[in-house]
PDB file of N, CA, C and O in Angstrom:
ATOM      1  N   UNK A   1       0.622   8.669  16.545  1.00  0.00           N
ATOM      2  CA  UNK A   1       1.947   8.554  15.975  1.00  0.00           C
ATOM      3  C   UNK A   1       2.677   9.880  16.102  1.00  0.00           C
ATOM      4  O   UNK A   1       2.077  10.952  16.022  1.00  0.00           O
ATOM      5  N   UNK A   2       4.345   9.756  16.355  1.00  0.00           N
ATOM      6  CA  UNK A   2       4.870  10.911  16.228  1.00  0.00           C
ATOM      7  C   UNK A   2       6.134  11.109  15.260  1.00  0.00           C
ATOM      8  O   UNK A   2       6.631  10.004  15.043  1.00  0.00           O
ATOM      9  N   UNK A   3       6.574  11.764  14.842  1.00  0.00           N
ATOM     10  CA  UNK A   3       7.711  11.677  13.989  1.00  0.00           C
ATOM     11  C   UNK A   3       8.775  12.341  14.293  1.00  0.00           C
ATOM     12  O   UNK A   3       8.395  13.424  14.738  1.00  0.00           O
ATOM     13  N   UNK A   4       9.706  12.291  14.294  1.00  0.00           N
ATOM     14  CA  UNK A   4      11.328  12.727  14.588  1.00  0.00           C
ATOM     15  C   UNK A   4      11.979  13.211  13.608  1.00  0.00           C
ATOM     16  O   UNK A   4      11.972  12.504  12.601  1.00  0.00           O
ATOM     17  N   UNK A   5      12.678  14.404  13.537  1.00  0.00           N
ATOM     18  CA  UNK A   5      13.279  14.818  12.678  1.00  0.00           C
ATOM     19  C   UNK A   5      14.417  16.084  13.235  1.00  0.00           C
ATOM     20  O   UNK A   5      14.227  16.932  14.107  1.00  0.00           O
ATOM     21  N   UNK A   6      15.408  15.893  12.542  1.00  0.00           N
ATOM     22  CA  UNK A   6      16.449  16.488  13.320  1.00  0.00           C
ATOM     23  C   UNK A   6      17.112  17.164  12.154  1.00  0.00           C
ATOM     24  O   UNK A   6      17.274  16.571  11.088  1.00  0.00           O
ATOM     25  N   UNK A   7      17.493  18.395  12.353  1.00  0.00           N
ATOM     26  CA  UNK A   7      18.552  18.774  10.890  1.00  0.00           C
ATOM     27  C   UNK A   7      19.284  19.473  11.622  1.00  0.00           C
ATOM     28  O   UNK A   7      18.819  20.323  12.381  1.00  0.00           O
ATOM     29  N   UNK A   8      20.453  19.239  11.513  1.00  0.00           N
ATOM     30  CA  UNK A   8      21.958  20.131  11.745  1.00  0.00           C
ATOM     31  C   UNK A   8      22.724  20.964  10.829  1.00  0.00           C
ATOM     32  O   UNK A   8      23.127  20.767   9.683  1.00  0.00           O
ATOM     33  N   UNK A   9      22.838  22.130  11.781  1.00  0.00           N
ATOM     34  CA  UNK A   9      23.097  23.839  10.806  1.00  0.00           C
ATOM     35  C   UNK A   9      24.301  23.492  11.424  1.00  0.00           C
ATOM     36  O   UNK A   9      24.445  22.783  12.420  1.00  0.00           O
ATOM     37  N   UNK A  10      25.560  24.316  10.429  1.00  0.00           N
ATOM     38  CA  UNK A  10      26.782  24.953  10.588  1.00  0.00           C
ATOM     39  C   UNK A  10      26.644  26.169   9.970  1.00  0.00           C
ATOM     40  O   UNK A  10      26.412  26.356   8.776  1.00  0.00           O
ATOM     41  N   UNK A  11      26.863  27.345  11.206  1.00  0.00           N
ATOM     42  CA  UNK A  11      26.821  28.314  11.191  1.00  0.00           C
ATOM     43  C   UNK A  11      28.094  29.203  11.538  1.00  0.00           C
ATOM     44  O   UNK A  11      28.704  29.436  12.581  1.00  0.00           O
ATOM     45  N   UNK A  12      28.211  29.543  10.402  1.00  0.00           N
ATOM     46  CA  UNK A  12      29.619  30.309  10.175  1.00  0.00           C
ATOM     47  C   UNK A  12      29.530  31.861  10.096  1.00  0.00           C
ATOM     48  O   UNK A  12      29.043  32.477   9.148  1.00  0.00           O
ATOM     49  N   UNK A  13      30.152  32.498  11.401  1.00  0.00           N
ATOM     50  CA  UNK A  13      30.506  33.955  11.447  1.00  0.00           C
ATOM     51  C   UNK A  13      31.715  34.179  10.811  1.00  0.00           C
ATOM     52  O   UNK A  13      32.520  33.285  10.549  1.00  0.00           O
ATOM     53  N   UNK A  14      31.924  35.861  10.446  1.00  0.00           N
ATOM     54  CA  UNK A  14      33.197  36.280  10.172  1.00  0.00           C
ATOM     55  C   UNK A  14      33.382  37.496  10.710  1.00  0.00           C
ATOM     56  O   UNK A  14      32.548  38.306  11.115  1.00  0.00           O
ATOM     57  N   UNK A  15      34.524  37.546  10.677  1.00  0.00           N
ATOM     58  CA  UNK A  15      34.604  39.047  10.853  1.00  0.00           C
ATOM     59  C   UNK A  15      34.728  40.446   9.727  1.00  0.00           C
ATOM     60  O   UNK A  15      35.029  40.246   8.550  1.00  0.00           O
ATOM     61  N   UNK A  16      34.514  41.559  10.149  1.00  0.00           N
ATOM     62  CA  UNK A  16      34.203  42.087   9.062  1.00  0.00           C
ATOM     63  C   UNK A  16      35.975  41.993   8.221  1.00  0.00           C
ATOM     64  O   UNK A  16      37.087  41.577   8.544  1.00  0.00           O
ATOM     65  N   UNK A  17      35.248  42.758   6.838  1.00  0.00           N
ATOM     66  CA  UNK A  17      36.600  42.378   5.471  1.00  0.00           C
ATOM     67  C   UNK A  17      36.960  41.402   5.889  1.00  0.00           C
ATOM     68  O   UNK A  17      37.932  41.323   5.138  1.00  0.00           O
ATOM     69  N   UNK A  18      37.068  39.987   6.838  1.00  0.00           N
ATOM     70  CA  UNK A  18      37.922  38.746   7.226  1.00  0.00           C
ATOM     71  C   UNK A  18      39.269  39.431   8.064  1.00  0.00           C
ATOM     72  O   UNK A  18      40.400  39.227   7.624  1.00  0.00           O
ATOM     73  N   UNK A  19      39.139  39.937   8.825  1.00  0.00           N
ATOM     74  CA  UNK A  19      40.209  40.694   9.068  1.00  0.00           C
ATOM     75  C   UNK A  19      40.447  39.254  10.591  1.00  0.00           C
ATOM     76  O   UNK A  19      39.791  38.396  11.181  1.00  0.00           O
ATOM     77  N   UNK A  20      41.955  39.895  10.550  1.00  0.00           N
ATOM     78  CA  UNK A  20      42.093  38.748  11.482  1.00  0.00           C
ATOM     79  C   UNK A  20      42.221  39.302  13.271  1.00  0.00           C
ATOM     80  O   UNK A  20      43.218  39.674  13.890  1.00  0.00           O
ATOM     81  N   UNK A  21      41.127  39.198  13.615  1.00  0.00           N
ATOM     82  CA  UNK A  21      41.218  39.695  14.769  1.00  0.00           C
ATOM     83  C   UNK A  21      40.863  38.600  16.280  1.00  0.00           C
ATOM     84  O   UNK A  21      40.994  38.915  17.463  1.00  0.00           O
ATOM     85  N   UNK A  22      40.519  37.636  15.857  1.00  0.00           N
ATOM     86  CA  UNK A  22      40.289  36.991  17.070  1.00  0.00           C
ATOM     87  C   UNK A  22      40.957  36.427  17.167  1.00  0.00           C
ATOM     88  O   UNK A  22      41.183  35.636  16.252  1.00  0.00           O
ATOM     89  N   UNK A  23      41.722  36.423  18.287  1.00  0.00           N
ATOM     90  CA  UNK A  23      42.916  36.004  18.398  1.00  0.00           C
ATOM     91  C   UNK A  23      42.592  34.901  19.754  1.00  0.00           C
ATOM     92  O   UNK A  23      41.555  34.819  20.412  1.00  0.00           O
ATOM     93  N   UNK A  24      44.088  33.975  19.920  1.00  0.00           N
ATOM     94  CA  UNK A  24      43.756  33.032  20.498  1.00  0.00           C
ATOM     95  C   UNK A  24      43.620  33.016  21.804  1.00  0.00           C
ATOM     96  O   UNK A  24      42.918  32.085  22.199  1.00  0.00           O
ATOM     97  N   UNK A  25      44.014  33.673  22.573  1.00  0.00           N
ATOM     98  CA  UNK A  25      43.833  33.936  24.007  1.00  0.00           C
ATOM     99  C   UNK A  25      42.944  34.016  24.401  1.00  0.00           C
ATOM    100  O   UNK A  25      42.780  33.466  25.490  1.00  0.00           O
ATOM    101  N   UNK A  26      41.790  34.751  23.776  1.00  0.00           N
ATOM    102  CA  UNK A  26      40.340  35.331  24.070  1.00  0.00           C
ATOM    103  C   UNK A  26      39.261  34.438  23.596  1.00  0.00           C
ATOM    104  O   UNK A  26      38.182  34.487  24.186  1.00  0.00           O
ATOM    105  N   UNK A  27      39.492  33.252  22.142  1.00  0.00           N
ATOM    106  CA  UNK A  27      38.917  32.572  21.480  1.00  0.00           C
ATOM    107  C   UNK A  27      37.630  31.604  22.406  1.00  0.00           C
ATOM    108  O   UNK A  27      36.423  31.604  22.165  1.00  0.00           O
ATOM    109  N   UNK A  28      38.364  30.822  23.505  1.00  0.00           N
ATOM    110  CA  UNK A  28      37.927  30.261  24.183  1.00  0.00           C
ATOM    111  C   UNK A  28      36.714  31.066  25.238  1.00  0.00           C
ATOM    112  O   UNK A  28      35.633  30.533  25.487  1.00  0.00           O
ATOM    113  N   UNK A  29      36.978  31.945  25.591  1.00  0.00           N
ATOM    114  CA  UNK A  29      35.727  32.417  26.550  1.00  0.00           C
ATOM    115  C   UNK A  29      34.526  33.080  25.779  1.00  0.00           C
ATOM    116  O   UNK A  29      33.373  33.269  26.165  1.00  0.00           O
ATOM    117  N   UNK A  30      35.439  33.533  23.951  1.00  0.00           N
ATOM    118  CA  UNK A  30      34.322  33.811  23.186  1.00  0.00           C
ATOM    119  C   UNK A  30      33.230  32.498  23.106  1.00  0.00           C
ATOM    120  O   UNK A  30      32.056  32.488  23.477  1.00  0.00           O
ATOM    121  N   UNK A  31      33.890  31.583  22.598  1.00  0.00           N
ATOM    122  CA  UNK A  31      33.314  30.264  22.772  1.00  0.00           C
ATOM    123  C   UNK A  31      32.226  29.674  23.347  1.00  0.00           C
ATOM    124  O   UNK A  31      31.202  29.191  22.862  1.00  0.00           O
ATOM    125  N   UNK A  32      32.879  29.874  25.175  1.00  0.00           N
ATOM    126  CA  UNK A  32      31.925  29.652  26.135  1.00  0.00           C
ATOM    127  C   UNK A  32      30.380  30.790  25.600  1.00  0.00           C
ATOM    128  O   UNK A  32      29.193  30.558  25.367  1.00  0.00           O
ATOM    129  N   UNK A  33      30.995  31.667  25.600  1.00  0.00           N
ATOM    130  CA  UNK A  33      29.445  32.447  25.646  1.00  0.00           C
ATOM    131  C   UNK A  33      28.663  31.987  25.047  1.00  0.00           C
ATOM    132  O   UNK A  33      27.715  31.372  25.536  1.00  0.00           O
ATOM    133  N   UNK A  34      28.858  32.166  23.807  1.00  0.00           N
ATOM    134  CA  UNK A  34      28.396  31.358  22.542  1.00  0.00           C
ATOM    135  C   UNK A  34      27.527  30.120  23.265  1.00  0.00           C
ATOM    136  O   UNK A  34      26.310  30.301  23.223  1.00  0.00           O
ATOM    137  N   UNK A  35      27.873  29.165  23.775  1.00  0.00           N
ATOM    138  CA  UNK A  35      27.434  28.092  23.404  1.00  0.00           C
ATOM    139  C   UNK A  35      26.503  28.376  24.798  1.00  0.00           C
ATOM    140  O   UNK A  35      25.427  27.808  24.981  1.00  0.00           O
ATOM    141  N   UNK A  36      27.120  29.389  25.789  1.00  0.00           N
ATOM    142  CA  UNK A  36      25.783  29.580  26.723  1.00  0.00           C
ATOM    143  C   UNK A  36      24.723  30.003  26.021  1.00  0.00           C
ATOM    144  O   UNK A  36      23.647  29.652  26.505  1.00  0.00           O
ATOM    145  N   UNK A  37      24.667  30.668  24.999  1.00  0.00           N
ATOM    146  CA  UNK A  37      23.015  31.482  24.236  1.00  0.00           C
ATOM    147  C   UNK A  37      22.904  30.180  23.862  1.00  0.00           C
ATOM    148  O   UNK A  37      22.082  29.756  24.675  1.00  0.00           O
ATOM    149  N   UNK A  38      23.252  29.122  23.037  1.00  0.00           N
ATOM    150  CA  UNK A  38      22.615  28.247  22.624  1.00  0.00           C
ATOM    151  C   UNK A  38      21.823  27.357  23.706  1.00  0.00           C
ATOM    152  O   UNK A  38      20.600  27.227  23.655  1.00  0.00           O
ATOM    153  N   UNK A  39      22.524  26.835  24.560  1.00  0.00           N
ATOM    154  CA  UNK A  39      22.287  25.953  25.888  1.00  0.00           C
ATOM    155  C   UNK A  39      21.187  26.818  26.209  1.00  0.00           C
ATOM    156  O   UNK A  39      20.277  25.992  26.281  1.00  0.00           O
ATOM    157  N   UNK A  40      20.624  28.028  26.469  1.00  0.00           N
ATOM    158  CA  UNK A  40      19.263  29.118  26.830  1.00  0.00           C
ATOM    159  C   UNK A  40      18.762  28.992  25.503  1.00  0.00           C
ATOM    160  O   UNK A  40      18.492  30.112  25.071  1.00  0.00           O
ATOM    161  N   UNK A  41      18.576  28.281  24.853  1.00  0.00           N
ATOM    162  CA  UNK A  41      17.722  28.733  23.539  1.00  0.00           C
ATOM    163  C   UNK A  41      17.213  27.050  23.300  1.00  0.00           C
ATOM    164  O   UNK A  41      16.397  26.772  22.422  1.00  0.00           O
ATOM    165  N   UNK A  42      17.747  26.122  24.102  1.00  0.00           N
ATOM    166  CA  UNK A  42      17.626  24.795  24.575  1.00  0.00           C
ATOM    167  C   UNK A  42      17.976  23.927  23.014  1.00  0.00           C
ATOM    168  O   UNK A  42      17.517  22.846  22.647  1.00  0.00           O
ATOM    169  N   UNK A  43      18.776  24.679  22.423  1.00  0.00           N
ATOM    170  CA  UNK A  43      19.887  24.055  21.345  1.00  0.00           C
ATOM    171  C   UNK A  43      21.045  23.056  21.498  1.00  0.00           C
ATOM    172  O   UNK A  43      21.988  23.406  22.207  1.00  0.00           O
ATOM    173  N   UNK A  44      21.063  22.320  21.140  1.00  0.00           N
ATOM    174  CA  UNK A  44      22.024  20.658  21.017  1.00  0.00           C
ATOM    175  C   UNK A  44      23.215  21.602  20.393  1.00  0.00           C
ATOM    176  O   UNK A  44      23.113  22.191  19.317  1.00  0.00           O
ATOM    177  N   UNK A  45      24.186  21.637  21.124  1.00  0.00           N
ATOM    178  CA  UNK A  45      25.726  22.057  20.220  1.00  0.00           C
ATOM    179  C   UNK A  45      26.299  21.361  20.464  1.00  0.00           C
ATOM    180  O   UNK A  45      26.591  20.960  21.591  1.00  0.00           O
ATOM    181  N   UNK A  46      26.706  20.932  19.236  1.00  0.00           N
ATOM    182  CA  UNK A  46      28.122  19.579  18.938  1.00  0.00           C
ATOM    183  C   UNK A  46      29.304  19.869  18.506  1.00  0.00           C
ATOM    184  O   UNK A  46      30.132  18.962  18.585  1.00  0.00           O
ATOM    185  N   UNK A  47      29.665  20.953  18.033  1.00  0.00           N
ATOM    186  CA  UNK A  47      31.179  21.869  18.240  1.00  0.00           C
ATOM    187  C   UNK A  47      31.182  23.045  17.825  1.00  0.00           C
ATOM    188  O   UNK A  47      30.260  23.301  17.052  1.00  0.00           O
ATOM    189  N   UNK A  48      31.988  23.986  18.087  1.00  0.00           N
ATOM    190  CA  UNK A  48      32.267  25.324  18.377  1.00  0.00           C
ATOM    191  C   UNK A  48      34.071  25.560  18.104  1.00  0.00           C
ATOM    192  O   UNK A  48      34.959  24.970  18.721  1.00  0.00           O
ATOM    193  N   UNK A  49      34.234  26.461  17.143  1.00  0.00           N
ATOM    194  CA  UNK A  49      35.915  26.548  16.515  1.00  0.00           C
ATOM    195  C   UNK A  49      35.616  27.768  15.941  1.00  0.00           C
ATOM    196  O   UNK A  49      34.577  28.415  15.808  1.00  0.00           O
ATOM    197  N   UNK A  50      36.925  27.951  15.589  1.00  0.00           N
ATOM    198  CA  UNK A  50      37.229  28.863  14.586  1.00  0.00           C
ATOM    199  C   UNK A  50      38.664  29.417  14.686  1.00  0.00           C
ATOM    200  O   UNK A  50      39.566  28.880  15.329  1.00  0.00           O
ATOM    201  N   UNK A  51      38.759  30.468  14.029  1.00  0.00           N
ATOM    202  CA  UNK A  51      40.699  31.173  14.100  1.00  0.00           C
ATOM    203  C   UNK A  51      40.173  32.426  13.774  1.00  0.00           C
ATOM    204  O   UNK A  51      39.152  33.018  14.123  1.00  0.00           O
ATOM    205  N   UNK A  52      40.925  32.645  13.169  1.00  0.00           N
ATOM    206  CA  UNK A  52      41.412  34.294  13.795  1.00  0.00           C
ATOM    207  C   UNK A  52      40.122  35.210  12.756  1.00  0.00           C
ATOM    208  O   UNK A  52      39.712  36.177  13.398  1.00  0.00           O
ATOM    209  N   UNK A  53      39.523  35.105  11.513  1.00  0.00           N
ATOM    210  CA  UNK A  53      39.011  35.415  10.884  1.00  0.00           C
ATOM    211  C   UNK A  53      37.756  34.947  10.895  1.00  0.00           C
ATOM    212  O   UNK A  53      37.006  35.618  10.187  1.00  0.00           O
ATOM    213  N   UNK A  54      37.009  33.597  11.709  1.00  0.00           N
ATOM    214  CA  UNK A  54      35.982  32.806  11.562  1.00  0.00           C
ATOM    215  C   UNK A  54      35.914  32.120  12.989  1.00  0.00           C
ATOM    216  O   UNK A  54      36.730  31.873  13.877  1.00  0.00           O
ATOM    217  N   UNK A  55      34.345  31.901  12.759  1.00  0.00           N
ATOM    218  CA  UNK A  55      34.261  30.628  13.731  1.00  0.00           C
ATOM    219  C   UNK A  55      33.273  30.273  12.859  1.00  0.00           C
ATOM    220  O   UNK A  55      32.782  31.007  12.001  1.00  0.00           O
ATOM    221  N   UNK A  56      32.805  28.412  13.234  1.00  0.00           N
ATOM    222  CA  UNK A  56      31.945  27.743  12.642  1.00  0.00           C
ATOM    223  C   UNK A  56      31.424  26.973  13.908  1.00  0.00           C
ATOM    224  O   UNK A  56      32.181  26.371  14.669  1.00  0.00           O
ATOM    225  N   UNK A  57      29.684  27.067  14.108  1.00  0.00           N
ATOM    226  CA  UNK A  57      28.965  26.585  15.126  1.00  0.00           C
ATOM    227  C   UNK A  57      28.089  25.310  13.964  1.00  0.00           C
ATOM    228  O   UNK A  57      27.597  25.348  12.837  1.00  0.00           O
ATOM    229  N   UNK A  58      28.330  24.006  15.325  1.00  0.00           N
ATOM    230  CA  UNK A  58      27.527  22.394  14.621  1.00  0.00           C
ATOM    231  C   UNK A  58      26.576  22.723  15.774  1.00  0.00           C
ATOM    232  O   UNK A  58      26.826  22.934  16.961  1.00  0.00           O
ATOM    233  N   UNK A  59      25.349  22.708  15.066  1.00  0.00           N
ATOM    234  CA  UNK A  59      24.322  22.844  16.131  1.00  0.00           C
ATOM    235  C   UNK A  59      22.944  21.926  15.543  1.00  0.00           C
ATOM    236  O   UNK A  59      22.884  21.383  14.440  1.00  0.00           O
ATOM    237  N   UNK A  60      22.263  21.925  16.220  1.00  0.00           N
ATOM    238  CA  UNK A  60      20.750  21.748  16.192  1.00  0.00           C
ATOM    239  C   UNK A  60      19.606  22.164  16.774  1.00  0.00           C
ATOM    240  O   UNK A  60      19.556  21.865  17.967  1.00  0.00           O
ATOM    241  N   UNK A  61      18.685  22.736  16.366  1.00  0.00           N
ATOM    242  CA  UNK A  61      17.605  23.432  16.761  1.00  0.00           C
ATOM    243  C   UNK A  61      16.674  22.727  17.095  1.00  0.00           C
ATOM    244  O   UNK A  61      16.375  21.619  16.652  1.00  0.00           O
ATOM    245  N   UNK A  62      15.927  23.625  18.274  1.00  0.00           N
ATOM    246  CA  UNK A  62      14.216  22.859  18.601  1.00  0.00           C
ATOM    247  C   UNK A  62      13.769  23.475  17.643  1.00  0.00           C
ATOM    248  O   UNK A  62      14.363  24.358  17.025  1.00  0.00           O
ATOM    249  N   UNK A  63      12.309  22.923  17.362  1.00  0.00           N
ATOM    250  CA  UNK A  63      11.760  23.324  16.696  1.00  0.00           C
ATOM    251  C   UNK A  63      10.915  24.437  16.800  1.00  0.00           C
ATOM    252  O   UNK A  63      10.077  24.649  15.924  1.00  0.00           O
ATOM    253  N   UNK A  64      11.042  25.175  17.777  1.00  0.00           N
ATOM    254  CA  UNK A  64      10.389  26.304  18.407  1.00  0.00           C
ATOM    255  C   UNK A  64      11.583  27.641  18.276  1.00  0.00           C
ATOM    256  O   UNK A  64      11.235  28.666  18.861  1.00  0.00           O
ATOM    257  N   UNK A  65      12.590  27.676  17.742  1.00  0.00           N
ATOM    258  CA  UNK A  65      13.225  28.469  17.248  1.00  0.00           C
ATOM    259  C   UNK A  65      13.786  28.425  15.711  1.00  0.00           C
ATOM    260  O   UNK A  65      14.038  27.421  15.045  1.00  0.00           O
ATOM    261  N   UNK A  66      13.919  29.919  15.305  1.00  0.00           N
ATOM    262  CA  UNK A  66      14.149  29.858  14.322  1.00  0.00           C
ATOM    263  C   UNK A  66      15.420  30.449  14.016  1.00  0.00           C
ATOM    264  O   UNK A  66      15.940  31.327  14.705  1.00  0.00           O
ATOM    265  N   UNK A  67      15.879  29.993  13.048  1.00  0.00           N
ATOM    266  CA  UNK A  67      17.248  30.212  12.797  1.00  0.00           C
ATOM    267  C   UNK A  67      17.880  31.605  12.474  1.00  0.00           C
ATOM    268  O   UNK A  67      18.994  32.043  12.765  1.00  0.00           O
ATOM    269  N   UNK A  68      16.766  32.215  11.737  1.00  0.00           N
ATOM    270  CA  UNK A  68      17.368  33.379  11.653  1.00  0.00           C
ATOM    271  C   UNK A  68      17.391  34.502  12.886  1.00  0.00           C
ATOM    272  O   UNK A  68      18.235  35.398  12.894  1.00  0.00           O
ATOM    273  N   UNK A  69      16.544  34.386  13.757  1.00  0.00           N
ATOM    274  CA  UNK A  69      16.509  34.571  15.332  1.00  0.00           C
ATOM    275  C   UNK A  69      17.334  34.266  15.691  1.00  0.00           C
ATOM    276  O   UNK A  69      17.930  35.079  16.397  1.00  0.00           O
ATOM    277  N   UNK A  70      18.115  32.591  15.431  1.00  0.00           N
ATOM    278  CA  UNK A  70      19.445  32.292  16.620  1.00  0.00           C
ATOM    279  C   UNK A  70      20.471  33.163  15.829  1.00  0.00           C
ATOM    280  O   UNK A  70      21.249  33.788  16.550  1.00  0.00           O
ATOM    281  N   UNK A  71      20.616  33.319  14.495  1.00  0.00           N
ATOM    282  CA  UNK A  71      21.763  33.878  14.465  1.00  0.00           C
ATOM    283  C   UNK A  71      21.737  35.324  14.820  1.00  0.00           C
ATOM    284  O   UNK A  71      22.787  35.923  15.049  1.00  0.00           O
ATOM    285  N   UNK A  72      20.490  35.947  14.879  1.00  0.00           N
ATOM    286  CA  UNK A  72      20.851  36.920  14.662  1.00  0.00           C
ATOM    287  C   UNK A  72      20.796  37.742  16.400  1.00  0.00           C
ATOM    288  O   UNK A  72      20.991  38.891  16.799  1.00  0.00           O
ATOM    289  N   UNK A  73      20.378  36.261  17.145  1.00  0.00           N
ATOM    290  CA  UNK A  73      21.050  36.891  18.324  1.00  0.00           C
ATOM    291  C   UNK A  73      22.006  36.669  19.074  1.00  0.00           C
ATOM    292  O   UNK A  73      22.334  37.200  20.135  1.00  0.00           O
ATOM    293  N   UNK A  74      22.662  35.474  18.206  1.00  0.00           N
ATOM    294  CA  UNK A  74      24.374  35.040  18.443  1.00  0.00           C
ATOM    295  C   UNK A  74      25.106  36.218  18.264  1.00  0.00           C
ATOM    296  O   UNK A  74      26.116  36.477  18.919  1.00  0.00           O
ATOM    297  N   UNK A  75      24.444  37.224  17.058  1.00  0.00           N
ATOM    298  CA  UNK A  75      25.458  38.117  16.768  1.00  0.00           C
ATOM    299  C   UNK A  75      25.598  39.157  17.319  1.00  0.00           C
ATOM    300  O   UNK A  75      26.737  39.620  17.383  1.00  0.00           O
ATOM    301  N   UNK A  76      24.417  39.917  17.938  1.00  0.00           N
ATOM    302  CA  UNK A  76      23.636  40.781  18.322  1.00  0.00           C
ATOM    303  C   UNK A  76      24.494  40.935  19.842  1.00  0.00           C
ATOM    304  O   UNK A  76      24.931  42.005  20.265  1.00  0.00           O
ATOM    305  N   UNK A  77      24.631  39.474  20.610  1.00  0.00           N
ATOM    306  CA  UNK A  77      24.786  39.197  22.046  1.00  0.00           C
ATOM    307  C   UNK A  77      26.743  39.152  21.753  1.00  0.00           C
ATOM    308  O   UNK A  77      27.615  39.787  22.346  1.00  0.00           O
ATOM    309  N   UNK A  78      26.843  38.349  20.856  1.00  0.00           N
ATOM    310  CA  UNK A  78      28.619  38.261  21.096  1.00  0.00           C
ATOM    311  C   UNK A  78      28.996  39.581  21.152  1.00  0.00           C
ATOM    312  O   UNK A  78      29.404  40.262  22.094  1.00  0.00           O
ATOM    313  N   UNK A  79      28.687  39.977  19.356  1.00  0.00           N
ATOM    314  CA  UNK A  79      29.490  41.503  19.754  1.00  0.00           C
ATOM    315  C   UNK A  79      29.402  42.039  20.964  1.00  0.00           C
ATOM    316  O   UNK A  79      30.445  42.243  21.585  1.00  0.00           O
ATOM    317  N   UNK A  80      28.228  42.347  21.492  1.00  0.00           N
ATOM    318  CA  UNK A  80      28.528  43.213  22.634  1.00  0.00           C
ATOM    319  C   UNK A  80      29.304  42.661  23.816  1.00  0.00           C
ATOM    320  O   UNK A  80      29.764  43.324  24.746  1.00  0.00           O
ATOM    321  N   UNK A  81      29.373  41.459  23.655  1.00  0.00           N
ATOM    322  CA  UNK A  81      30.215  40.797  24.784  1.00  0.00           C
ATOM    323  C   UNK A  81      31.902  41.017  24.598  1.00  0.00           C
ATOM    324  O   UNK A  81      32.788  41.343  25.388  1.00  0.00           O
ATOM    325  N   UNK A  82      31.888  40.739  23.426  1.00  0.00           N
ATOM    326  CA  UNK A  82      33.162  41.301  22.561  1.00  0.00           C
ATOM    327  C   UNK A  82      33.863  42.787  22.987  1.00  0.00           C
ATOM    328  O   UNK A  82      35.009  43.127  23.282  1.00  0.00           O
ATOM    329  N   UNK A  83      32.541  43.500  22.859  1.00  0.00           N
ATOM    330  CA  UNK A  83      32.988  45.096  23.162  1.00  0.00           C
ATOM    331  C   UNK A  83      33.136  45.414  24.690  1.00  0.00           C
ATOM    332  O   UNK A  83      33.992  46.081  25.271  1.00  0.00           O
ATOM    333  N   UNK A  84      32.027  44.726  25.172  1.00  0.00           N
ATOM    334  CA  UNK A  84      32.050  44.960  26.464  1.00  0.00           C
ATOM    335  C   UNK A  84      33.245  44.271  27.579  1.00  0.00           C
ATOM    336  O   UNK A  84      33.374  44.633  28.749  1.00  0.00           O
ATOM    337  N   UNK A  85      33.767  43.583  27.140  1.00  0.00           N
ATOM    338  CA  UNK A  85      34.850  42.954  27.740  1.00  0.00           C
ATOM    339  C   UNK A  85      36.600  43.164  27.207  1.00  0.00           C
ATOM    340  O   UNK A  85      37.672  42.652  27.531  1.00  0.00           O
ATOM    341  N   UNK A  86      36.306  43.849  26.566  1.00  0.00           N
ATOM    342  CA  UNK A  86      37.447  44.163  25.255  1.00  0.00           C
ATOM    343  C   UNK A  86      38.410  42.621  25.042  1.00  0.00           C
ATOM    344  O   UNK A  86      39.611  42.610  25.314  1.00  0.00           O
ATOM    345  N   UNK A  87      38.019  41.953  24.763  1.00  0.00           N
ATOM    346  CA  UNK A  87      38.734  40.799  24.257  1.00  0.00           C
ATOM    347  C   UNK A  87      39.526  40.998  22.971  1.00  0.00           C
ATOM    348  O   UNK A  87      40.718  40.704  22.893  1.00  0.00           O
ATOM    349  N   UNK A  88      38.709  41.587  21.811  1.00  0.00           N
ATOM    350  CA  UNK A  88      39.478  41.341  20.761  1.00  0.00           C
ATOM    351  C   UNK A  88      39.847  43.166  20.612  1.00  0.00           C
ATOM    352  O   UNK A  88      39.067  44.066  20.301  1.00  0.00           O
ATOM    353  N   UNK A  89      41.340  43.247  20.971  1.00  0.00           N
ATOM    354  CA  UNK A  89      41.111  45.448  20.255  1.00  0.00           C
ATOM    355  C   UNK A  89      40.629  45.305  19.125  1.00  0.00           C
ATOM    356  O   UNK A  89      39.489  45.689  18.863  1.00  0.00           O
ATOM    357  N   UNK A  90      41.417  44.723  18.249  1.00  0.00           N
ATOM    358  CA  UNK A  90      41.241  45.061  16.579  1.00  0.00           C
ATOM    359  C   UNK A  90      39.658  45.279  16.077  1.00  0.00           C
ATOM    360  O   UNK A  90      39.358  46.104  15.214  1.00  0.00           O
ATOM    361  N   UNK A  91      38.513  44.251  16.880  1.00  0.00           N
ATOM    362  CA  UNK A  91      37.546  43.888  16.708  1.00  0.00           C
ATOM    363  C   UNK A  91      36.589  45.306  16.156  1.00  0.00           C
ATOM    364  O   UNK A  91      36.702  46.449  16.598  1.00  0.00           O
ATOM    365  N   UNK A  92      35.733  44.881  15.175  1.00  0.00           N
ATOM    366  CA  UNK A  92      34.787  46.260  15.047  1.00  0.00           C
ATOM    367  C   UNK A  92      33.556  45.469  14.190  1.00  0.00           C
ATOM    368  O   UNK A  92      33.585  45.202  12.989  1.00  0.00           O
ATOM    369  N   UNK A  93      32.311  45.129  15.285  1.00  0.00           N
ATOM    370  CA  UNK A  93      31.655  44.777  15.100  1.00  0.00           C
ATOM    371  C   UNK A  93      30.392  45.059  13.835  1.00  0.00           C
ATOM    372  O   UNK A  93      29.413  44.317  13.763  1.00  0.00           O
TER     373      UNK A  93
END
């Protein structure tokens, strides 16, 4: 016998103080990245948003990762993508 079980995280970044820095032009390729680490981490993502102060990731995990790992290399990997591409000026990771 095998059993199935599925739980779905929403995982919500901010920016620091909420400051409003991501702005909309850049939002979208932040996005893409994003959901490339998940797609390599062989994570189910079912939407990806946010505005200028936030984003919120609908995801689901294998069970061979752990969450505090994905976030903390969602965060680890954006910023620097962030910095390294200068998308957002205001931004300060």
């Amino acid at each position: 016998m095998s059993t199935y079980t599925q739980i779905l995280y929403q995982i919500v970044f901010s920016t620091k103080d909420r400051t409003t820095t991501l702005t909309k032009p850049h939002r979208s390729e932040l996005f893409k990245y994003m959901s490339g680490i998940l797609e390599n981490k062989k994570c189910h993502l079912y939407q990806i948003n946010g505005v200028e102060d936030h984003i919120h990731i609908l995801t689901h995990l294998r069970p061979s990762v752990a969450l505090a790992d994905l976030v903390k290399d969602i965060k680890l990997a954006s910023t620097k993508f962030i910095k390294e591409k200068g998308l957002f000026p205001q931004f300060s990771g």
